[in-house]
N, CA, C and O atoms as CSV, one atom per row, in Angstrom:
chain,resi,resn,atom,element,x,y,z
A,1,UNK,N,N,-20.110,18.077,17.981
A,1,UNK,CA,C,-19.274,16.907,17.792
A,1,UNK,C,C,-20.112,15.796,17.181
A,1,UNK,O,O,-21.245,15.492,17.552
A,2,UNK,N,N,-19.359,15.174,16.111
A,2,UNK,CA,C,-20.257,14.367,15.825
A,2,UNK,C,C,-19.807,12.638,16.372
A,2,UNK,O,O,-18.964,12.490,17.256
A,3,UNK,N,N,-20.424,11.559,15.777
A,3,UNK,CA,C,-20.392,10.361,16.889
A,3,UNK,C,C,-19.166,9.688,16.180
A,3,UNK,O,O,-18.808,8.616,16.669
A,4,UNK,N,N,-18.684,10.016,15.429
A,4,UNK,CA,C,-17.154,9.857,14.823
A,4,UNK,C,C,-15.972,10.197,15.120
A,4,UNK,O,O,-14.833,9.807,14.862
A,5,UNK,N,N,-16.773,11.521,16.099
A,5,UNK,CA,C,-14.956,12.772,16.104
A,5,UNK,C,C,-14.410,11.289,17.693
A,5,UNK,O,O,-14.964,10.578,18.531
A,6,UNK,N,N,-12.902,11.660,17.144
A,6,UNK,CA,C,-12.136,10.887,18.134
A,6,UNK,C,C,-12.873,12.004,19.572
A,6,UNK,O,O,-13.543,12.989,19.266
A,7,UNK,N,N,-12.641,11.685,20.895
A,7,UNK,CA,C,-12.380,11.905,22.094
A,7,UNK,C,C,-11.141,12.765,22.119
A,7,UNK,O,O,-10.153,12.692,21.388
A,8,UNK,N,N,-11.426,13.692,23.226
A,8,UNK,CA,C,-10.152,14.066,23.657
A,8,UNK,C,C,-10.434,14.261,25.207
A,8,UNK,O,O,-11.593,14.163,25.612
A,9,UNK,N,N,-9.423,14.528,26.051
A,9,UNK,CA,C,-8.886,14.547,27.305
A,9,UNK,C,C,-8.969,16.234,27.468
A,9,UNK,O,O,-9.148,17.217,26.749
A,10,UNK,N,N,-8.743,15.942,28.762
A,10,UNK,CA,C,-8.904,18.011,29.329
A,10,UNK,C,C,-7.208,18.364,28.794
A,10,UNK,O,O,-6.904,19.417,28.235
A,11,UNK,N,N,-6.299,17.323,29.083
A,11,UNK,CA,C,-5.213,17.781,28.611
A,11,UNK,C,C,-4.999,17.884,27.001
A,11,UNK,O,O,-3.884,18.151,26.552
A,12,UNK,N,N,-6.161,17.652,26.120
A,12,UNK,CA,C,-5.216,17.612,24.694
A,12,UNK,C,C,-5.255,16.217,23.904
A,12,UNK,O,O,-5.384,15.886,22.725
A,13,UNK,N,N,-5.118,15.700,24.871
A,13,UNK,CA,C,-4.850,14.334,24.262
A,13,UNK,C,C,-5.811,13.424,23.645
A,13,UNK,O,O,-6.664,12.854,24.326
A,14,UNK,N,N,-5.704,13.260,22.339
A,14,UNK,CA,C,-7.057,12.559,21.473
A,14,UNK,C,C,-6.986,10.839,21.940
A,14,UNK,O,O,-5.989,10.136,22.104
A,15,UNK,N,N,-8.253,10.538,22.059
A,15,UNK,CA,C,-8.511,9.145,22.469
A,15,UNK,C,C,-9.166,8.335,21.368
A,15,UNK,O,O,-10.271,8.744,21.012
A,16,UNK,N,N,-8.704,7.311,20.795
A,16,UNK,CA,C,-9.119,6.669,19.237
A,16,UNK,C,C,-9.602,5.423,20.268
A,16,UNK,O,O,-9.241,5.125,21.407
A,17,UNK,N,N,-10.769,4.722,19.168
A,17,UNK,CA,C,-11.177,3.291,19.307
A,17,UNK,C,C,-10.661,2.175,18.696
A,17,UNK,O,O,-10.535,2.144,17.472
A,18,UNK,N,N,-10.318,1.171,19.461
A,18,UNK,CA,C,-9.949,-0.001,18.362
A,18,UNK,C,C,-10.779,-0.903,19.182
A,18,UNK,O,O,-10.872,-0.909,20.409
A,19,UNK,N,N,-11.543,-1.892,18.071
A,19,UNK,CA,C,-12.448,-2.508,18.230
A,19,UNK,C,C,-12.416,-4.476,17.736
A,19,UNK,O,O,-12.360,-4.864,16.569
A,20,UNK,N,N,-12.461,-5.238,18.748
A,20,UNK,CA,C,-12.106,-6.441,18.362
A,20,UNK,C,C,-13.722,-7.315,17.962
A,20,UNK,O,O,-14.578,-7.304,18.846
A,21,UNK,N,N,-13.912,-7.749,17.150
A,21,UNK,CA,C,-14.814,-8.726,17.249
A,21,UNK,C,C,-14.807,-10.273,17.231
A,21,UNK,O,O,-14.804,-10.950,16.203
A,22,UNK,N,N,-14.805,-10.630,18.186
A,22,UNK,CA,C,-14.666,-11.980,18.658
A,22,UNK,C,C,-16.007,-13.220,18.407
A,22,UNK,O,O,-16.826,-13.098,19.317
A,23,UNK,N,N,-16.362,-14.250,17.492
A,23,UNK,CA,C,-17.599,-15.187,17.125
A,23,UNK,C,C,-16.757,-16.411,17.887
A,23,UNK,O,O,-15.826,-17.100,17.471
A,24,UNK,N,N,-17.657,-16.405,19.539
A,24,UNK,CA,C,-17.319,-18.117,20.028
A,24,UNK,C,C,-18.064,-19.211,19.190
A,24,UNK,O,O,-18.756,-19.151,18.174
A,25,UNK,N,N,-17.715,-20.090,19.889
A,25,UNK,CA,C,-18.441,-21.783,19.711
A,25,UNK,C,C,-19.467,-21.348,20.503
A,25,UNK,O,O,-20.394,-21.734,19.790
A,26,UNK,N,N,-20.037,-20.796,21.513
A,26,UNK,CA,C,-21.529,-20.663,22.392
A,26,UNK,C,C,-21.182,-19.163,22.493
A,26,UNK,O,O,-20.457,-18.310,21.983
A,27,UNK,N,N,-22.121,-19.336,23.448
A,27,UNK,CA,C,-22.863,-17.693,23.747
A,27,UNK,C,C,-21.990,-17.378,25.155
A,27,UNK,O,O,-22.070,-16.203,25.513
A,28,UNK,N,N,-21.139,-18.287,26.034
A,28,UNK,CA,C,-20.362,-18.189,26.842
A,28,UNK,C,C,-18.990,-17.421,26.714
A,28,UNK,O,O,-18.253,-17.476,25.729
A,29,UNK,N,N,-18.864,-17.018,27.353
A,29,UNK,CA,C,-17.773,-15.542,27.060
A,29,UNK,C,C,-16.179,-16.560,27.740
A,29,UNK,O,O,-15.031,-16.128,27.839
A,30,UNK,N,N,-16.688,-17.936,28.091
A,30,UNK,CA,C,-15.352,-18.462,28.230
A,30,UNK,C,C,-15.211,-19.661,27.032
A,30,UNK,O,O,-14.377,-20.560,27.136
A,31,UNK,N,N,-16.012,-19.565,26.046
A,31,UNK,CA,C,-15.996,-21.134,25.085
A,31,UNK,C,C,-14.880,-20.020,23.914
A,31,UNK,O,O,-14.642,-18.820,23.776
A,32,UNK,N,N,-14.480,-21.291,23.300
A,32,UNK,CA,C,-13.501,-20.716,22.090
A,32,UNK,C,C,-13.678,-20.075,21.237
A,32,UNK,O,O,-14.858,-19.997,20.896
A,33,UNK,N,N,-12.907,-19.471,20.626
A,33,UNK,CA,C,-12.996,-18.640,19.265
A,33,UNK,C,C,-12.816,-19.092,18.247
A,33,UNK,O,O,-11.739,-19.621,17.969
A,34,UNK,N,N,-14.110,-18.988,17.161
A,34,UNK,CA,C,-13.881,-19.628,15.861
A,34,UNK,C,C,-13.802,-19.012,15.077
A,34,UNK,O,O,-13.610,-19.468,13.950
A,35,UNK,N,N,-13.890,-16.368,15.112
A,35,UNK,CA,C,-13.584,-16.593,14.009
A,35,UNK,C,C,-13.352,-14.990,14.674
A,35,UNK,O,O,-13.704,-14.830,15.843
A,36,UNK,N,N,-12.843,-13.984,14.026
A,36,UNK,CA,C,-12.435,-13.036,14.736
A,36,UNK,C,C,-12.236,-11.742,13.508
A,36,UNK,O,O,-12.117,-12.161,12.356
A,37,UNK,N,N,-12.205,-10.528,13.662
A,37,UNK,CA,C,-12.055,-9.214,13.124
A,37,UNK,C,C,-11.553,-8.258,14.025
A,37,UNK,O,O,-12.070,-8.285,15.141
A,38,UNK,N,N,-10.398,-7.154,13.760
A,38,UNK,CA,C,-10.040,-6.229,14.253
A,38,UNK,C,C,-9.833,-5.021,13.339
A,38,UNK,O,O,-9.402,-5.049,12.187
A,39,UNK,N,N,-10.275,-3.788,14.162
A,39,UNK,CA,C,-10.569,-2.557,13.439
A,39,UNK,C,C,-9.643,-1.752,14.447
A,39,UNK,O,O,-9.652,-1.815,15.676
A,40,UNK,N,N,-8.763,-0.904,13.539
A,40,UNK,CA,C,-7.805,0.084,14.382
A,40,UNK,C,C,-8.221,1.445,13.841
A,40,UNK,O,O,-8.019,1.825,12.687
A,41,UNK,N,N,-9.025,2.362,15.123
A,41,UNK,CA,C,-9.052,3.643,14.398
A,41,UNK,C,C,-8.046,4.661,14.950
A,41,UNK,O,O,-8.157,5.805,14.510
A,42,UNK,N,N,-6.947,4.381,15.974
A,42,UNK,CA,C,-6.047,4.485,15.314
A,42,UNK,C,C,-4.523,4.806,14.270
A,42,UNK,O,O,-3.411,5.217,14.601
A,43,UNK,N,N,-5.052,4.431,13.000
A,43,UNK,CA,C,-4.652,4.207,11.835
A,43,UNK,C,C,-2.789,3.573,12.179
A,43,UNK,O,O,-2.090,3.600,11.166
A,44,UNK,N,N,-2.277,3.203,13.117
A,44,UNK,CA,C,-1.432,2.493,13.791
A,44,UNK,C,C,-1.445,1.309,12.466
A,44,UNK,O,O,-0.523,1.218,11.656
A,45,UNK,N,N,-2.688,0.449,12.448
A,45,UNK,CA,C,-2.306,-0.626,11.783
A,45,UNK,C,C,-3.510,-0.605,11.154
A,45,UNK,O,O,-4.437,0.147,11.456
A,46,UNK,N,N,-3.517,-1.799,9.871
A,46,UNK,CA,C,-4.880,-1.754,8.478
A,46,UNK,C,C,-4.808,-3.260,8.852
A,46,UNK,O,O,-4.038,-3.868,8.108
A,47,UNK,N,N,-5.477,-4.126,9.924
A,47,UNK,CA,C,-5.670,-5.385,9.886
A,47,UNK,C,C,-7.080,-6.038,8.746
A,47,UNK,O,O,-8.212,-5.598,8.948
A,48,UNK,N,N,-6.899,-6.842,7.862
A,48,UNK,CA,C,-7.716,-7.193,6.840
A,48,UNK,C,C,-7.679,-8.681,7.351
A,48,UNK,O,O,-6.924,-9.291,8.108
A,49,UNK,N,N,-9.119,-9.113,6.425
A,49,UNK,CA,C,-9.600,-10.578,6.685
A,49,UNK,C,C,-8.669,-11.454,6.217
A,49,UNK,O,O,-8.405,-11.233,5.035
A,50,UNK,N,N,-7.906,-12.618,6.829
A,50,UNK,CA,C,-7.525,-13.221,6.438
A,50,UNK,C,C,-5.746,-12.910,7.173
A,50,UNK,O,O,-5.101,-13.930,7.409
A,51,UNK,N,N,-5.188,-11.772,7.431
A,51,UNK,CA,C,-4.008,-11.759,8.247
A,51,UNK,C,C,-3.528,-12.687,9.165
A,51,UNK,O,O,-2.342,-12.666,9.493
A,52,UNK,N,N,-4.251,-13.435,9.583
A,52,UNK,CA,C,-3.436,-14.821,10.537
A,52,UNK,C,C,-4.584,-16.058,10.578
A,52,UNK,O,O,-5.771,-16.139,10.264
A,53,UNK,N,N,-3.852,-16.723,10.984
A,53,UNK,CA,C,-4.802,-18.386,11.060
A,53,UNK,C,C,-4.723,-18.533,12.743
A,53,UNK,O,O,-5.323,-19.510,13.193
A,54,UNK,N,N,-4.296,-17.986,13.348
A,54,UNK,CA,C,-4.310,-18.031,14.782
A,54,UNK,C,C,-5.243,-17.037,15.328
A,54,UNK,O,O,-5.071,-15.900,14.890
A,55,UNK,N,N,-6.303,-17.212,16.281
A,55,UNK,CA,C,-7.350,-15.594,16.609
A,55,UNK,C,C,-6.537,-15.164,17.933
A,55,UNK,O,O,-6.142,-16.085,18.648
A,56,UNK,N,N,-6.308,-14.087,18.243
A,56,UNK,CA,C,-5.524,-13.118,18.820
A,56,UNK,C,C,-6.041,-13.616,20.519
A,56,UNK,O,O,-5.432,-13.220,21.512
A,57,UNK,N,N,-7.210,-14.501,20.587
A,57,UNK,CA,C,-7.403,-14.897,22.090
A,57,UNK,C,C,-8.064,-15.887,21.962
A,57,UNK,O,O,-8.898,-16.059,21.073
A,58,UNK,N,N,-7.682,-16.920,23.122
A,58,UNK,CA,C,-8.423,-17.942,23.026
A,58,UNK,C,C,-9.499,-18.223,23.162
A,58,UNK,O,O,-9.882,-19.252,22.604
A,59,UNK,N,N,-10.386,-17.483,23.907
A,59,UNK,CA,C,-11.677,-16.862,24.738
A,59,UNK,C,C,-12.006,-15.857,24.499
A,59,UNK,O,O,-11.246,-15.078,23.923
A,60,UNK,N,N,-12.695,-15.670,24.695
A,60,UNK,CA,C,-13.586,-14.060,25.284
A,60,UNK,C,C,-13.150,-13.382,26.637
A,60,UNK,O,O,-12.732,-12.231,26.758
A,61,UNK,N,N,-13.332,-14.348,27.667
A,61,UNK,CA,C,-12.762,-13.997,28.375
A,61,UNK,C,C,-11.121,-13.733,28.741
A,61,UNK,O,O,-10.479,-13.256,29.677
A,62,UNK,N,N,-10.853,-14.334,27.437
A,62,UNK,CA,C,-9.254,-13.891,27.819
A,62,UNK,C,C,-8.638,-12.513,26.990
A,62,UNK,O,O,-7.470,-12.131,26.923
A,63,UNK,N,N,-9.931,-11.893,26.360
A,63,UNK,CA,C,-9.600,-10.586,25.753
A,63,UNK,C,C,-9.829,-9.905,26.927
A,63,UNK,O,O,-8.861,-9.308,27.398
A,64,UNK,N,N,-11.127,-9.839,27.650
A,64,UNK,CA,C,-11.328,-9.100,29.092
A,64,UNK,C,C,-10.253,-9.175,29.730
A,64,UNK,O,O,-9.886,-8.030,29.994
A,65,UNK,N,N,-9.316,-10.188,30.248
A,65,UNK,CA,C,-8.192,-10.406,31.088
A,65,UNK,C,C,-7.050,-9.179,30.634
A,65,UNK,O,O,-6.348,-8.405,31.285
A,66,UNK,N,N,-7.274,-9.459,29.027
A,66,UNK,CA,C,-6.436,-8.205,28.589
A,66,UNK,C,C,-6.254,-6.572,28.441
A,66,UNK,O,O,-5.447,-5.735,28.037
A,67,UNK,N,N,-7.783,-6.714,29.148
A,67,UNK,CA,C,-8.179,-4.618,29.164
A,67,UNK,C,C,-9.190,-5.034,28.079
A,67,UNK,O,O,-10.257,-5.343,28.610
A,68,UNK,N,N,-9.204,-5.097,27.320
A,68,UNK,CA,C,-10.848,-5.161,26.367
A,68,UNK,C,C,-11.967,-4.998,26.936
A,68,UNK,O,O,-12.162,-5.578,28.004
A,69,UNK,N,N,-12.866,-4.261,26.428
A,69,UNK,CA,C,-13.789,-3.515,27.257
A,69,UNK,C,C,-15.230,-4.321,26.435
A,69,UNK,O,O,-15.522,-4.099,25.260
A,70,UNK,N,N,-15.919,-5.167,27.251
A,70,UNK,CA,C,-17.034,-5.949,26.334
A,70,UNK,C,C,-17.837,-5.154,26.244
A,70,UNK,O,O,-18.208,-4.825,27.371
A,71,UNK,N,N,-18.692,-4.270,24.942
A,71,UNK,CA,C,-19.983,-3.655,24.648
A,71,UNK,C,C,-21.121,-3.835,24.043
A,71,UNK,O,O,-22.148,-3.219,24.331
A,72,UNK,N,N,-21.020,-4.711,23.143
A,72,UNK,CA,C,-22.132,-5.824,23.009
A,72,UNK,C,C,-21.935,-7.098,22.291
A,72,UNK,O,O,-21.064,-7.423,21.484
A,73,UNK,N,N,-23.082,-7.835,22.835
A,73,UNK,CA,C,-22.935,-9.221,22.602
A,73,UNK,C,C,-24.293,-9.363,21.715
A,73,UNK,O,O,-25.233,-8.576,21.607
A,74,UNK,N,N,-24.072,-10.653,21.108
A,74,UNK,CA,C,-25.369,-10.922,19.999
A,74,UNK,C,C,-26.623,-11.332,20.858
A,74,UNK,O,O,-26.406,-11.928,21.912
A,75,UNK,N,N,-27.738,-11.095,20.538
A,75,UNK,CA,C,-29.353,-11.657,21.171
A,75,UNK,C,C,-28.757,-12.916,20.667
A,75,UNK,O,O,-27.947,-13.268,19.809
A,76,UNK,N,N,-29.715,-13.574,21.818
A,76,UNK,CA,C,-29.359,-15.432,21.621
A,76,UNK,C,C,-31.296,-15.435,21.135
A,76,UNK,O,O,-32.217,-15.433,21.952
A,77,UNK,N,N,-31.437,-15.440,19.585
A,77,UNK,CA,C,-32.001,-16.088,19.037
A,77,UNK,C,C,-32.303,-17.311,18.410
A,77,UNK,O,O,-31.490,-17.737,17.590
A,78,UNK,N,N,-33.467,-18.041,18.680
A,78,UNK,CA,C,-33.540,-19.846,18.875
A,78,UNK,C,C,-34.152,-19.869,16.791
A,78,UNK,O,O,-35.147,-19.275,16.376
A,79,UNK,N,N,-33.561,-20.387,16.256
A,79,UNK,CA,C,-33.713,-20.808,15.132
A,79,UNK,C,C,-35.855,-20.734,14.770
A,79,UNK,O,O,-36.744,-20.735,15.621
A,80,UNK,N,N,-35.944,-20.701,13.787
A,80,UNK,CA,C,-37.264,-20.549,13.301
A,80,UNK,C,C,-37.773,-22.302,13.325
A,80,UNK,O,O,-36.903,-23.168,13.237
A,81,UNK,N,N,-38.870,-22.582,13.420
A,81,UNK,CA,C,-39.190,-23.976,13.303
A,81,UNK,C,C,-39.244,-24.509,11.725
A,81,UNK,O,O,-39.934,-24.042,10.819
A,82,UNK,N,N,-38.331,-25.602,11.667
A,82,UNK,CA,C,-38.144,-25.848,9.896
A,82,UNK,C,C,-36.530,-25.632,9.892
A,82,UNK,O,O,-35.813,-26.480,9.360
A,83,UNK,N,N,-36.048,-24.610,10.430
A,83,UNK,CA,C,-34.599,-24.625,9.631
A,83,UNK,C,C,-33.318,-24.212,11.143
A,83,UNK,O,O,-32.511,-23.335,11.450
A,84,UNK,N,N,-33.725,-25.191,11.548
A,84,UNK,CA,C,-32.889,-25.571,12.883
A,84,UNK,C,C,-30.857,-26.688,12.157
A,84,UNK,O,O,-29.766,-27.101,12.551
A,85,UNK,N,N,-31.519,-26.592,11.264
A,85,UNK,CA,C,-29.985,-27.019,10.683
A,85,UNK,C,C,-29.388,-26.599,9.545
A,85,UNK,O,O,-28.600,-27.270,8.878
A,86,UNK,N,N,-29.883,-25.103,9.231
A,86,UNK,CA,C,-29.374,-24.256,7.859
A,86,UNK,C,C,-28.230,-24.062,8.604
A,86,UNK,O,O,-28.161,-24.294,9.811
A,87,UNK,N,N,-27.141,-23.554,7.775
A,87,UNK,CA,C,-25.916,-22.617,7.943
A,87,UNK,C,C,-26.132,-21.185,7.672
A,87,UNK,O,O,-26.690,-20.746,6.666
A,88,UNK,N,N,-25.627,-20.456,8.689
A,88,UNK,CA,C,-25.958,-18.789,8.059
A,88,UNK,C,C,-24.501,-18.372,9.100
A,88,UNK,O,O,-23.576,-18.990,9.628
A,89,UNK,N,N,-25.061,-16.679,8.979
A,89,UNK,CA,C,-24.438,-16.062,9.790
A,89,UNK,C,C,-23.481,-16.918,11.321
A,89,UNK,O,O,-23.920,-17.928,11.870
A,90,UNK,N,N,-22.240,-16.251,11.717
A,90,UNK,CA,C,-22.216,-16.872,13.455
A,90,UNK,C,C,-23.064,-16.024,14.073
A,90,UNK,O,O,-23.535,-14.895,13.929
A,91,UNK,N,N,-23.102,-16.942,14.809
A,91,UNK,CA,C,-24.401,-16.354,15.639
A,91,UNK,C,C,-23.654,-15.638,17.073
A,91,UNK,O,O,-24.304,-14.669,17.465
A,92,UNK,N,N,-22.441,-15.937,17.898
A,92,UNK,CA,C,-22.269,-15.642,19.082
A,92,UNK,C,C,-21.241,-14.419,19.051
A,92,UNK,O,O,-20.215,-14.218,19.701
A,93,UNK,N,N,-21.831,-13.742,18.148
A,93,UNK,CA,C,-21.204,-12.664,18.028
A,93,UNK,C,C,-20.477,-11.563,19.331
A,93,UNK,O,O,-21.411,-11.187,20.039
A,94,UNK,N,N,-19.328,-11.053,19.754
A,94,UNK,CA,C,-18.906,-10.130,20.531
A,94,UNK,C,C,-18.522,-9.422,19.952
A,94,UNK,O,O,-17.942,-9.739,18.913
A,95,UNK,N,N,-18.701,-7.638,20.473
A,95,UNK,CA,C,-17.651,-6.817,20.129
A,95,UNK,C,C,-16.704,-5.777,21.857
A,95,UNK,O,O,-17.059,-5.194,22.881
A,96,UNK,N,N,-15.651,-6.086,21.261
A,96,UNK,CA,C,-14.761,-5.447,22.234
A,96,UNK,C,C,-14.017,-3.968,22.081
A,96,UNK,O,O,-13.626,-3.642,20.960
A,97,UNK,N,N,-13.836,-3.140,23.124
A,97,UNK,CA,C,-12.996,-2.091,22.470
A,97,UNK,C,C,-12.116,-1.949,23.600
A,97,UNK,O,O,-12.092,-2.450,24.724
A,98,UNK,N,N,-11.052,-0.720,22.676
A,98,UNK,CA,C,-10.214,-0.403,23.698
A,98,UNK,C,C,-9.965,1.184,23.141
A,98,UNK,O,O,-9.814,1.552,21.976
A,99,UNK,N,N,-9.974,1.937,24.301
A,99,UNK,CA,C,-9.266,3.361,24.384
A,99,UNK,C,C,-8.040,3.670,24.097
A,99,UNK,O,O,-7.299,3.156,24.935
A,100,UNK,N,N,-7.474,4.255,23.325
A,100,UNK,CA,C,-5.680,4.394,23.323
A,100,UNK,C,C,-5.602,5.927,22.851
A,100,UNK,O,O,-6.327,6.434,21.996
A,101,UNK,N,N,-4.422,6.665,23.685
A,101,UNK,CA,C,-4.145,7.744,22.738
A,101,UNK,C,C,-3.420,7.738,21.753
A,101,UNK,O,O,-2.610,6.816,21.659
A,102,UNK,N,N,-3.460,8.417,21.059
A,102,UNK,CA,C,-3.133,8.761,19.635
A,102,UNK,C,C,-1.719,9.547,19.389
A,102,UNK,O,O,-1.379,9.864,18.249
């Protein structure tokens, strides 16, 4: 099996990933959401950048409230000395998943 093949169950039943990624305002899993991505594998739905101006939770923690399963979060790396006020990447990166059959 490789690290792609869907899951399956003793009964049959294939288990797909859908995967939310959630960028707060902090590294706190209850501060807001400023910017968000969802991946359906699926194939249920083709969500692309830019599909809503509203993010699907207000929190982090309010995706957990919803069954979302937290699997990793970004290293809280402290800026280099000199460029403590560039713009780059978000930094408070989450990713969430969820199990569903197919």
């Amino acid at each position: 099996m490789s690290l792609t093949a869907p899951l399956e169950t003793q009964q049959g039943v294939q288990i797909r990933q859908q995967v939310l990624v959630l960028y707060l305002a902090s590294s706190a899993l209850d501060a807001r959401v400023i910017g968000w991505s969802t991946y359906d594998g699926t194939g249920a739905t083709t969500p692309t950048t830019g599909d809503s101006d509203v993010p699907p939770y207000e929190t982090g923690l309010d995706a957990l409230k919803d069954g979302w399963r937290l699997f990793q979060a970004a290293q809280l790396l402290p800026p280099q000395p000199g460029h403590e006020y560039d713009t780059s990447f978000l930094k408070h990166e989450f990713f969430f998943e969820k199990l569903v059959q197919r």
